[in-house]
C-alpha positions in Angstrom: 10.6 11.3 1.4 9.2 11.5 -1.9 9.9 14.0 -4.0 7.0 16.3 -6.6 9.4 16.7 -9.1 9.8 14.6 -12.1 13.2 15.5 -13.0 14.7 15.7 -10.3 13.6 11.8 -9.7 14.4 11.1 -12.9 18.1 12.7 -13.0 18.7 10.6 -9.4 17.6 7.3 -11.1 19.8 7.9 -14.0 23.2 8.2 -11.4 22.1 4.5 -10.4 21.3 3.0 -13.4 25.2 3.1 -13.9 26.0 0.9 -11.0 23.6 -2.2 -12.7 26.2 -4.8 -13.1 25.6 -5.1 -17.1 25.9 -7.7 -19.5 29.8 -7.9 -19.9 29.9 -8.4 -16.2 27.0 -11.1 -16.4 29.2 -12.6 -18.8 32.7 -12.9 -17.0 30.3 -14.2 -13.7 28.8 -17.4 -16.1 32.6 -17.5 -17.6 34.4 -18.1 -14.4 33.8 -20.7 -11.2 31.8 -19.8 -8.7 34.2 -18.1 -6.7 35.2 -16.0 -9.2 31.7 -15.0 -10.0 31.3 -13.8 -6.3 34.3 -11.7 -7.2 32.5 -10.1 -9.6 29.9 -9.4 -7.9 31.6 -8.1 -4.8 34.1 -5.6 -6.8 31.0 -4.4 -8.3 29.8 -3.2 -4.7 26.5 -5.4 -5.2 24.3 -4.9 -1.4 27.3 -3.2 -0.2 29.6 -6.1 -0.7 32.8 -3.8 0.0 32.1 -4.2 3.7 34.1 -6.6 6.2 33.1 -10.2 6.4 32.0 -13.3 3.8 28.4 -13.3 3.0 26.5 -15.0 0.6 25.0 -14.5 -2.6 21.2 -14.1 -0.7 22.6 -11.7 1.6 23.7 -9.4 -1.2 20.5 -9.9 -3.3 18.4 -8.9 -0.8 20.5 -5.6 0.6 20.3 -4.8 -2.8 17.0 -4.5 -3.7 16.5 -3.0 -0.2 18.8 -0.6 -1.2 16.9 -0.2 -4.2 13.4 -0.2 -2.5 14.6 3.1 -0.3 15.2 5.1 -3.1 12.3 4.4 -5.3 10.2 5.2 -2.2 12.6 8.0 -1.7 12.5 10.1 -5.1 8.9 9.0 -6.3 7.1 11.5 -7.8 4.3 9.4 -7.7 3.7 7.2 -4.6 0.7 5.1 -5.5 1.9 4.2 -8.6 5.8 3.2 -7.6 3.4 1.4 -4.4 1.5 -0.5 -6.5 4.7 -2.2 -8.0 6.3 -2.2 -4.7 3.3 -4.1 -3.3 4.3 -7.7 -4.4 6.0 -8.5 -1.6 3.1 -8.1 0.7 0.8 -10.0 -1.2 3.5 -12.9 -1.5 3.9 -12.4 2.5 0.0 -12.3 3.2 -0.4 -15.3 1.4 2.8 -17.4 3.1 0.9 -16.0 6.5 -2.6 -17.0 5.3 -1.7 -20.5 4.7 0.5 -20.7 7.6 -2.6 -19.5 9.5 -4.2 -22.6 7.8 -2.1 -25.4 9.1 -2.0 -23.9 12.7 1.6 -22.9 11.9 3.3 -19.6 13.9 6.3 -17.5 12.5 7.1 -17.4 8.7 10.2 -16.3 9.5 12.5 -15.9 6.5 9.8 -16.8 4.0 8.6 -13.3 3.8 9.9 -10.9 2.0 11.1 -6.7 2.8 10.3 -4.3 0.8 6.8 -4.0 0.8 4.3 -1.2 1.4 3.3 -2.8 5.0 6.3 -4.4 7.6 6.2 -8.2 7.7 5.4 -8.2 11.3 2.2 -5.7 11.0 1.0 -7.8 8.1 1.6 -11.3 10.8 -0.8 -9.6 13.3 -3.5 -8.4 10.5 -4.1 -11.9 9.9 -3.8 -13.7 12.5 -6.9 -11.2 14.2 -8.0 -11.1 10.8 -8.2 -7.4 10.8 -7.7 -6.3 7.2 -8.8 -2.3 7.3 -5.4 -1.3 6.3 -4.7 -2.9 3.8 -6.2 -1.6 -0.1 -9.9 -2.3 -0.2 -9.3 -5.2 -2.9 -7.0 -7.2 -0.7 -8.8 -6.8 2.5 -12.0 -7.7 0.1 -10.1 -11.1 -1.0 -9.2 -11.7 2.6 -12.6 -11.5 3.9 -13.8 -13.8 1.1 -11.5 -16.6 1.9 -12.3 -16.2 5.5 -16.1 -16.7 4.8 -15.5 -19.6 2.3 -13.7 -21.5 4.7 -15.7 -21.1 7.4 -17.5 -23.8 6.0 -15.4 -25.4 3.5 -12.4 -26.7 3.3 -9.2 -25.2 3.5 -7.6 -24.8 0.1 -3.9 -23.4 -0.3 -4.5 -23.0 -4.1 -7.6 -20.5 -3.7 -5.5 -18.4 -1.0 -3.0 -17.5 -4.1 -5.2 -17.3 -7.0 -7.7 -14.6 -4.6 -4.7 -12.9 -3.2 -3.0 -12.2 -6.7 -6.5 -11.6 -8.7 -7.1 -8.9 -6.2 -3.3 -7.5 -7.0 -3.5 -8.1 -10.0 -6.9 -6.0 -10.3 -5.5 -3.2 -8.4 -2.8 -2.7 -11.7 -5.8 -3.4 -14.1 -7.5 0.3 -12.4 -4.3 1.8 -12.3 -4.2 5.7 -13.8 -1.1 4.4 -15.7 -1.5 3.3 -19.0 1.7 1.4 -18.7 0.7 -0.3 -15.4 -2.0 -1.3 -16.8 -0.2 -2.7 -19.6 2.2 -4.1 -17.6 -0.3 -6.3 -15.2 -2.4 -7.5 -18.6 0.8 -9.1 -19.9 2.2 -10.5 -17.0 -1.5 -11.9 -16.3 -1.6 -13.6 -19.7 2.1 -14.8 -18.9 0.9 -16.0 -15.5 -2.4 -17.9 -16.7 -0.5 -19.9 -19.5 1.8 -20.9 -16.6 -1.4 -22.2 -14.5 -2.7 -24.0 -17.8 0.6 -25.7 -18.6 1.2 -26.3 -14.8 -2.0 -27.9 -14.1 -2.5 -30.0 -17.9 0.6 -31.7 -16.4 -1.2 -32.8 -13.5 -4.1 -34.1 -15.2 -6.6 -31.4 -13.4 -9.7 -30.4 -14.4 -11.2 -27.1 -15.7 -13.0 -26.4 -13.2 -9.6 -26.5 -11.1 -7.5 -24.7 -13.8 -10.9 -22.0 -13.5 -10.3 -21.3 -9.8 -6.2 -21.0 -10.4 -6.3 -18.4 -13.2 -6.2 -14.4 -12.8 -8.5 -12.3 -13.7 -8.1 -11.8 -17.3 -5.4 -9.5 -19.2 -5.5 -9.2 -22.8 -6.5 -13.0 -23.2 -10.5 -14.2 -22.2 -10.2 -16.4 -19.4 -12.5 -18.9 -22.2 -9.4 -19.0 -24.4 -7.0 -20.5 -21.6 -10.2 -22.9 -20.9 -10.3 -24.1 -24.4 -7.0 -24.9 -24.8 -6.7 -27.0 -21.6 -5.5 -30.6 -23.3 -4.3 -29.3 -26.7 -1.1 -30.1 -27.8 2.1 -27.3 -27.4 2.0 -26.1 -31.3 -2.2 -25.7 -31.4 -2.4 -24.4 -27.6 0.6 -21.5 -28.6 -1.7 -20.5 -31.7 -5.0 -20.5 -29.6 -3.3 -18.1 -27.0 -1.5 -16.1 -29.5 -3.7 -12.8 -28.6 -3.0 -9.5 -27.5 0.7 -7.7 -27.6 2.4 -10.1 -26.2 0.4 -13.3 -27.9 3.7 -13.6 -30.4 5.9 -14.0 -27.9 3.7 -16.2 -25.7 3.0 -18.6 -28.4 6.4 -19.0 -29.0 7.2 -19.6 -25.4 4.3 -22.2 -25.4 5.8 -24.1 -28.1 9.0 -24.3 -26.3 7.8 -25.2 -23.1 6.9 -28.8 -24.9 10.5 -29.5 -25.1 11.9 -27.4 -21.6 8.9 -26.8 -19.4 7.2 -23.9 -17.8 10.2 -22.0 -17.6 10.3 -21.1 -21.1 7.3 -19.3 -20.4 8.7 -18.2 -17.1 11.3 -16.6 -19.1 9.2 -14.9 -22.0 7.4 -13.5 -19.1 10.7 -11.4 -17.4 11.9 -10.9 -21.0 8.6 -9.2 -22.5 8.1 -7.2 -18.9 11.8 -5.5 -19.0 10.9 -4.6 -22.6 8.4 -2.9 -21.6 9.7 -1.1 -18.9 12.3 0.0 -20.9 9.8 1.8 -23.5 10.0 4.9 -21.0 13.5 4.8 -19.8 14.2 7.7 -21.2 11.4 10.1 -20.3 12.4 13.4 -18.2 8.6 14.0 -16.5 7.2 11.3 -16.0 7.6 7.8 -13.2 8.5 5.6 -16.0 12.2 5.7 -15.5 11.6 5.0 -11.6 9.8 2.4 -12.2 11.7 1.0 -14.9 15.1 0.9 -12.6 12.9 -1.1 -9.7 12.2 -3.4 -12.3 15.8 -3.6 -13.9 17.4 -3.9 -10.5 14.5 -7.3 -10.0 15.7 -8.6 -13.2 19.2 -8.3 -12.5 18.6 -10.4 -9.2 16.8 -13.1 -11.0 20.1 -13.1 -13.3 22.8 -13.3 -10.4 20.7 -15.9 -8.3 20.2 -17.9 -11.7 24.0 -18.0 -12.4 25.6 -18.5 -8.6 22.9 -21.2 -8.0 23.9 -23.0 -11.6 27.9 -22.6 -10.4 27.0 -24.5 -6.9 25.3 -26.9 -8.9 27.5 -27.6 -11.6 25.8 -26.6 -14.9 27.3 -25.9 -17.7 27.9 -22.6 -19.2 25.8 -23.1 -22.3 22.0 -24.0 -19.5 22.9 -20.9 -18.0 23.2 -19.2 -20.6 20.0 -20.9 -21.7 17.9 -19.6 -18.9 19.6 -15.7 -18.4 17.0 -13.0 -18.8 17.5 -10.0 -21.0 18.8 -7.4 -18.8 17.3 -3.7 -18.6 18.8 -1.5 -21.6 20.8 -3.6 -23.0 
């Protein structure tokens, strides 16, 4: 149930915040093989580890952040807004059903995700009867659209994902929080230099690199437009706009020698930093929030350094690609 006081909240958040696994233990997991990473992560109590039988990395990830899920929803002080964060999940499940609707396919199965405002299974049967009333107006509006487009066009995978995330990505654009709001306009700059690099690679056109970007954050949609074709150093200074153009410029310029992921990475780094700006207010969601997103982060981090041990990388690319953790 969650809870009208602040404090309270806040004090509960701070007890967790001491079980995040931490740089130093980040550290001994890229250090060691991959068994002794799981060790690691296991002593820690990560998802519950200390109970009886093996399981695997995934299966500790996501009891986790299920774990984590609970008691955000749990000591909110403010539902709608921990919600809107929370809400990710179902629009990454509507679109795997959406498309999966598309090719005449049946259960998604493990492709969807918990955690979410709605349960997998009641979001399978809103769209397969295409009966979106429950869900928020904008992503019941987006459904609807795509319905009525391809009732008479073709079918088109690509325009299920950019609708599905403008609309959630609008809903955080008309949040009451000023850090939501803040939030969502960064990531959407983040997200649309990933479409433009994404899509220059493919040779496509900008009327197809048009229909794949958000709705605009702190960067015109024009500017990404322009700089379709430019090379890495020019493209980085045409998109260096808004408060996090520095660091998305610089990720730009990267990105000609690594790919996307530079920019992939920018993008967790510059969100945790911003989280963190209220980790330490007493009245406020901030902290709440800030913990959901530190405990995300931290799974990016352990499924980025057990999938490099299975793989073989060396220490120094995993260290490469680690995110900045959550107060660190």
């Amino acid at each position: 149930m969650a809870q009208d006081n602040a404090l309270y909240a806040v004090s509960r958040i701070r007890c967790h915040e001491t079980g995040l696994i931490g740089r130093e233990r980040m550290a001994r997991m890229i250090a060691g093989t991959a068994e002794e990473a799981m060790q690691v992560l296991t002593g820690t109590g990560y998802g519950g580890a200390a109970g009886d039988g093996a399981v695997d990395v995934e299966t500790l990830i996501a009891a986790e952040l299920a774990r984590t899920y609970a008691l955000v929803r749990e000591v909110s002080p403010d539902p709608a807004l921990t919600e809107l964060f929370l809400m990710q999940a179902d629009v990454h499940n509507l679109k795997a059903l959406y498309k999966l609707r598309l090719l005449g396919g049946g259960d998604a199965g493990p492709a969807l995700m918990q955690g979410g405002a709605f349960e997998p299974a009641a979001l399978a049967r809103m769209v397969r009867e295409a009966d979106y009333e429950a869900l928020p107006a904008p992503i019941a509006e987006a459904l609807k659209g795509l319905d009525e487009a391809f009732s008479h066009e073709a079918a088109d995978p690509v325009r299920v994902s950019a609708a599905l995330d403008g609309a959630y990505f609008r809903m955080g654009y008309a949040s009451k929080s000023a850090f939501a709001r803040e939030y969502f306009k960064a990531k959407a700059d983040f997200e649309n230099a990933l479409a433009l690099l994404r899509l220059d690679a493919m040779g496509a056109s900008q009327e197809r690199l048009a229909t794949a970007l958000m709705p605009a954050g702190n960067i015109p949609q024009e500017a990404f437009l322009a700089a379709a074709g430019l090379p890495g150093e020019q493209r980085g200074k045409a998109l260096e706009q808004g408060p996090a153009g520095e660091a998305l410029r610089k990720a730009i310029e990267l990105a000609q020698q690594s790919g996307p992921q530079a920019v992939e990475r920018a993008r967790d780094n510059y969100l945790i930093r911003l989280a963190e700006r209220g980790r330490y207010d007493q009245d406020t969601v901030a902290p709440i929030v800030g913990y959901l997103l530190a405990r995300e982060q931290e799974a990016r981090c352990v499924r980025l350094i057990m999938t490099a041990k299975r793989n073989g990388l060396p220490e120094s690319i995993i260290t490469e690609r680690m995110r900045v953790l959550y107060g660190e």
